[in-house]
C-alpha positions, 0 to 999 in steps of 0.5 A, a space after each residue: 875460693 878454696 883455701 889450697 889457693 893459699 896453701 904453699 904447694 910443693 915439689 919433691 927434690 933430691 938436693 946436693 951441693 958443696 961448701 968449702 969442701 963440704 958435700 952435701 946432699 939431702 934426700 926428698 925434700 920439699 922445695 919451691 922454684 923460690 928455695 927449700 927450708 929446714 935442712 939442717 946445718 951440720 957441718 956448717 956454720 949458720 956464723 960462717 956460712 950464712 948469705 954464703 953462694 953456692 951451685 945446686 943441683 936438684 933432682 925433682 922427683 915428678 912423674 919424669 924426674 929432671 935434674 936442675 943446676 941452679 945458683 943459690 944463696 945460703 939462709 938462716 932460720 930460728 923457730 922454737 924447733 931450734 936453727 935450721 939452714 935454708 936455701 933461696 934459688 937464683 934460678 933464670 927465668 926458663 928454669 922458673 917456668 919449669 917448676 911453676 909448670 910442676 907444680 901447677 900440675 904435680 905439686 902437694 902440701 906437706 902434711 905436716 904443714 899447718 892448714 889452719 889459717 890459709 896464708 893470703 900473699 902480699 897483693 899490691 893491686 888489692 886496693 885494702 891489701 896492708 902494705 906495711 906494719 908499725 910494729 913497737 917491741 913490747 920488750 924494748 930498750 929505752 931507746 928502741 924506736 917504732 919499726 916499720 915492716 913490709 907485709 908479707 902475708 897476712 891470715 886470721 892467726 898471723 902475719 908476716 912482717 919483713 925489713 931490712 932495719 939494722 933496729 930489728 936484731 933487737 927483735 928476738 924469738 918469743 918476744 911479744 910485738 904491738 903491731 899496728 896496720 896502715 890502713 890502704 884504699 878505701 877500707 881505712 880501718 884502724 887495726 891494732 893488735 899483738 903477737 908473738 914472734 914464733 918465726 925468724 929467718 933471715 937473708 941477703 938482699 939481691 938488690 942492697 946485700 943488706 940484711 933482710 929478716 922475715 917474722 913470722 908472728 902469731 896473733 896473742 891478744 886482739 880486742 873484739 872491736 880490732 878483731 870485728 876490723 880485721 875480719 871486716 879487712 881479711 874479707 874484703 881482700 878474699 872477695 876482691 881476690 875472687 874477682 881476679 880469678 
């Protein structure tokens, strides 16, 4: 199994949209049929606007250009690059389909995307797949408690960790996370680790309206016993994905 199949692929879209007022439009960037990221936030207000809907219209530049109009919902992201504005598409499930069809057969990887440590998604039907992290704030208050996180994707370099926990605006870029992995199936492996928060981006829950934030965190120290574990696991989830291909 390639590593592409865990490479986010992309298509090339023209995006405009308008908020209160404001119109604005933002040439060739890189989208999925999920949303689009790092655009800037200039004239808006990451306070203000943040969660905000609005209408999309895409232009996706594929060998027959079409054009898409599609609700979306305002994100919010933090990197060590500073904040940056996201959008989650809300598009029906025909229009869906029509980007999937792209990109299956037009998509590309940025090159400026990082290919280092393919990303393996969340696969629930995968028996040793961790489902969910125990992640203790390393810079924590007296009072913080342990926070339980859903499971994003996982790599050898990283993972990403989700909730919709009030306790996590604790969590801040750059802090240094002890994370610990539930162990799943038939694979109970203990594995702990640390990383450090290099990735924060933040939405609305389409069920709850809750807050919901995503971290992207880099692994930063693993000992050779937990590191032997996590490959053991990693290896694992690859060759029961195989059969699923």
């Amino acid at each position: 199994m390639t590593n592409a199949i865990y490479q986010p692929v992309f298509l090339k879209a023209h995006i405009a949209f308008t908020v209160d007022k404001h119109m604005l439009n933002f040439t060739e960037k890189s989208i999925t049929p999920f949303g689009t990221h790092s655009l800037p936030w200039n004239p808006l207000s990451p306070k203000k606007h943040f969660g905000r809907k609005t209408i999309v219209n895409l232009r996706v530049l594929v060998s027959e250009p079409v054009n898409i109009q599609t609700p979306a919902r305002i994100t919010r992201e933090h990197s060590f690059y500073g904040e940056q504005m996201g959008l989650r598409f809300e598009m029906d499930p025909e229009q869906r389909k029509i980007l999937d069809g792209f990109v299956k057969h037009e998509g590309h990887h940025p090159g400026d995307y990082s290919r280092k440590y393919p990303r393996i998604p969340t696969t629930p039907d995968v028996p040793s797949f961790p489902m969910r992290v125990l992640g203790v704030l390393q810079e924590r208050q007296e009072n913080m408690i342990p926070l339980i996180f859903d499971v994003g994707n996982i790599s050898i370099g990283g993972i990403l960790l989700k909730t919709e926990n009030p306790y996590s605006l604790s969590i801040q870029l750059g802090h240094q996370l002890d994370l610990y992995l539930e162990p799943r199936g038939d694979l109970p492996l203990q594995i702990s680790m640390q990383g450090q928060v290099c990735r924060i981006m933040e939405d609305l829950s389409t069920e709850t309206g809750n807050l919901v934030r995503y971290f992207g965190v880099k692994f930063t120290r693993i000992s050779e016993e937990n590191r032997a574990a996590y490959l053991e696991l990693l290896k694992d989830v690859l060759e029961r994905l195989k059969m699923k291909f």
